[in-house]
N, C-alpha and C positions, 0 to 999 in steps of 0.2 A: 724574367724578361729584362734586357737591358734597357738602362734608365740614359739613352744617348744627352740627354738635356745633363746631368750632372758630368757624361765623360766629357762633355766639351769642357765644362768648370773646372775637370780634373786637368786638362788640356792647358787650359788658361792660366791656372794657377802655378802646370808647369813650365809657363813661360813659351809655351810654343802661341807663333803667329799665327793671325786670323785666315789667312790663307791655309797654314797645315791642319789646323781644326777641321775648315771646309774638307777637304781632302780625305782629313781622318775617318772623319764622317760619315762623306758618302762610299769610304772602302768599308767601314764595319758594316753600312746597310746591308752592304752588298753580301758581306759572310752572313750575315742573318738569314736574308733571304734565301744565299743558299744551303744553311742550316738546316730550314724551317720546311723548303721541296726538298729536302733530301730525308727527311728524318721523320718529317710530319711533327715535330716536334718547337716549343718555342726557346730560344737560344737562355739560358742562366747562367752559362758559366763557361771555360775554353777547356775542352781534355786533347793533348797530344796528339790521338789517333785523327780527331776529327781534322786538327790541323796541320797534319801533313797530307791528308786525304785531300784536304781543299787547294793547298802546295800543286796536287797532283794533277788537280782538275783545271785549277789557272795554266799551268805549264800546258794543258793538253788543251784547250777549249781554243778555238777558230775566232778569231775577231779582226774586222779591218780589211776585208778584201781577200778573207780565208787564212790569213797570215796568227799565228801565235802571236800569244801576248809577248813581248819581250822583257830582260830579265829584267829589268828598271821597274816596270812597270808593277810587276809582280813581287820585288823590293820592298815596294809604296807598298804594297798590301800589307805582306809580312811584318813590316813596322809598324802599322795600324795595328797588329793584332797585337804588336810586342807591348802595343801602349796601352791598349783595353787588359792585356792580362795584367799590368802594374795597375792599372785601376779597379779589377776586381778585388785584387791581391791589398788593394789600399783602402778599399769598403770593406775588407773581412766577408766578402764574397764566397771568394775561395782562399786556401792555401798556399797552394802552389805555382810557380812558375811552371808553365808546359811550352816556351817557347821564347825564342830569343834573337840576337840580330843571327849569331851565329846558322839559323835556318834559314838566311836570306841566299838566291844561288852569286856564285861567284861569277863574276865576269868582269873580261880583259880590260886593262882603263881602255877609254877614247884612243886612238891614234890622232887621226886625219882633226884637220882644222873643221868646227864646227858652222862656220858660216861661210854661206854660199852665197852673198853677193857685195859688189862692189862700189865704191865711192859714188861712180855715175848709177849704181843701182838708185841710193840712198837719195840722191839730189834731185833726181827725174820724178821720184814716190812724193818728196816733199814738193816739188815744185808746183807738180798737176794737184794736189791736197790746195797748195797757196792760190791757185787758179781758180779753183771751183770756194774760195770765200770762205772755207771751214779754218778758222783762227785757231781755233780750240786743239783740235786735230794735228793741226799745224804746230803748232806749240808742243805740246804730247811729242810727237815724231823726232822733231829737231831738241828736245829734252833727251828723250832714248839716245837718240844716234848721236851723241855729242857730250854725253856722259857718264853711260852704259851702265845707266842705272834701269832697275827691275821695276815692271808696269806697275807693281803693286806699291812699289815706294812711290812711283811718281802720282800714282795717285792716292797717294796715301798725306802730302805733302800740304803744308795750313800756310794759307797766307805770308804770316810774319815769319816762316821757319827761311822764306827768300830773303837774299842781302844783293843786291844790284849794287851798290856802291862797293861790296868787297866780292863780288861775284864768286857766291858761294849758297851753297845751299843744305840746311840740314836734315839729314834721311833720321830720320826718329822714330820708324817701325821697318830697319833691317833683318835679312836673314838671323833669326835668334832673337828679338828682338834688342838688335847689337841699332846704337849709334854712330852715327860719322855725318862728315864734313864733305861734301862734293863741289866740285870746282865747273864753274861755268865758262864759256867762252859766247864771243861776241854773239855768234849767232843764235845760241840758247837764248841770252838774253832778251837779243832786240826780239823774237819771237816770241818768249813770255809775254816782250812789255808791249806789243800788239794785239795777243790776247786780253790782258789784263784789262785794254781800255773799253773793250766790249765784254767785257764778261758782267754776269750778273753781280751786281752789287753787295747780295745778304747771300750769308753764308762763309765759315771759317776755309775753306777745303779751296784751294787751288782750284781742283777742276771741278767744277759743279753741272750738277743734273738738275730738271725740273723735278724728279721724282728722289733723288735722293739727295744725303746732304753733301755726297763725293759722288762719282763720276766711277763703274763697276766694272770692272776688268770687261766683262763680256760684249758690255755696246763697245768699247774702242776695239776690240778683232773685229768686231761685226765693220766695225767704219774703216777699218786695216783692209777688208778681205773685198770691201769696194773698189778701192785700187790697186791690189796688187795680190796676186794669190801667195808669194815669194816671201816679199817685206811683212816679217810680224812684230808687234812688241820686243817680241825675244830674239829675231832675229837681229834687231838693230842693237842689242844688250853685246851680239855674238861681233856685232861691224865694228862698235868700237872697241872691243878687245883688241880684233887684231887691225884695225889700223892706226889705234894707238900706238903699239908696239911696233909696225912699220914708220911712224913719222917719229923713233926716236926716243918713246918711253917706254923704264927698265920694267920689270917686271913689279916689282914691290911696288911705282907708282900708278900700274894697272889696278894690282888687284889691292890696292887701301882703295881709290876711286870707287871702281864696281861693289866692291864689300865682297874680295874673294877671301874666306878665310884658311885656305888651302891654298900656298903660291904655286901645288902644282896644277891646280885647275888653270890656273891661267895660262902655266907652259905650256897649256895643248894650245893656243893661240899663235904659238909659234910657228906649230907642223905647218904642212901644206891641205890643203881642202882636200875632201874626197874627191873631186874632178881633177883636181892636179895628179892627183894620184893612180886616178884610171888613168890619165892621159900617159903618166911615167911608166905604167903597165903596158901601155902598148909600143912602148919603145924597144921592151925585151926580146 
């Protein structure tokens, strides 16, 4: 039986974030489980057949409004497993490698610009947020939209790692867990330092919970999805990509900012939205 409590150690020690552990996690559950109905049997170890049969069954299984998994999605899995067979492979488990990225399916990069909404989107979301007296929220929001940093940095973020006097702020659990420097503007700012004067006292963590000692991805969507069905975390990640790059920054000062370690990730910020693109569609 797999010992998931050591693959996360194996996880951690190889340097992967707390976010891809979660992730990893709940995709091995998932092959187990369907291991264990498929086989009656309890999961020891990964043989080839069984996973590219499981390959077969994600491609084919209905999720979401009847729609296929798509290929991303099914990616994340496949790498999950790539990581569990290096950690059987690193207990002396098993042997052999039976799978690799190489099994992951191919698909076309991104065209179309990834986010679909606009400055007055972004300003309207914060506003009614600043209305109804959530600081916190408010702060969260205008941190995203305004320096297109990832929900999990932002909240991932301690007290002293802020500098207000050089407005700057340091991300110290990025993608990898890679370090950088992000740059603030006014309105970040003065929305932290209105937070900060209401926030609770004790506690190291920028944003704090009565129940935890940081503030958990999942309530902030939950308090995203009160205002807006559109505006999420990650959508405000995708707003100031590209309207960074509309008001005049290169690409290399996008993506040191966000932590893109790929500058062609960012170049898809340049394309046009997928709306632009229907709407170009119907000019032919």
């Amino acid at each position: 039986m797999i010992n998931l409590e050591e693959f996360k150690e194996f996880l951690l020690n190889d340097g992967k974030s707390d976010n891809t552990i979660k992730s990893y996690t709940i995709n091995i559950t998932g092959y187990v489980k369907w291991f264990k109905e498929s086989f009656e049997l309890e999961l020891t170890k990964l043989h080839r057949d069984n996973v590219i049969e499981y390959k077969s069954y994600l491609m084919n299984i209905k999720k979401f409004k009847g729609k296929n998994l798509n290929g991303r999605t099914i990616n994340a899995k496949i790498s999950s497993l790539v990581s569990l067979n290096r950690f059987l492979v690193d207990k002396g488990i098993q042997k052999e490698f039976v799978i690799d990225k190489k099994d992951c399916i191919k698909i076309q990069t991104e065209y179309a610009n990834p986010c679909v909404i606009e400055k007055k989107d972004v300003e309207i979301f914060r506003q009614i947020i600043l209305e109804n007296g959530d600081l916190r929220l408010y702060a969260i929001s205008t941190l995203l939209a305004y320096t297109g940093i990832r929900i999990s940095e932002a909240l991932s973020i301690m007290l002293n790692d802020i500098c207000f006097e050089s407005k700057e702020v340091i991300i110290r659990k990025g993608k990898g867990n890679k370090q950088r420097i992000v740059y603030l503007n006014s309105k970040a700012i003065q929305a932290l330092r209105s937070y900060i004067k209401v926030r609770r006292a004790d506690g190291e963590y920028l944003f704090v919970s009565r129940e935890n000692p940081n503030l958990s991805r999942s309530v902030v969507n939950r308090e995203f999805k009160k205002y807006s069905n559109i505006v999420t975390p990650h959508m405000l990640r995708h707003y100031y990509c590209s309207h960074a790059l509309d008001m005049g920054y290169t690409i290399a000062d996008v993506a040191n900012q966000v932590g893109h370690s790929d500058v062609r990730t960012t170049l898809l910020y340049t394309n046009p939205s997928r709306k632009k693109l229907k709407d170009m569609a119907e000019l032919l």
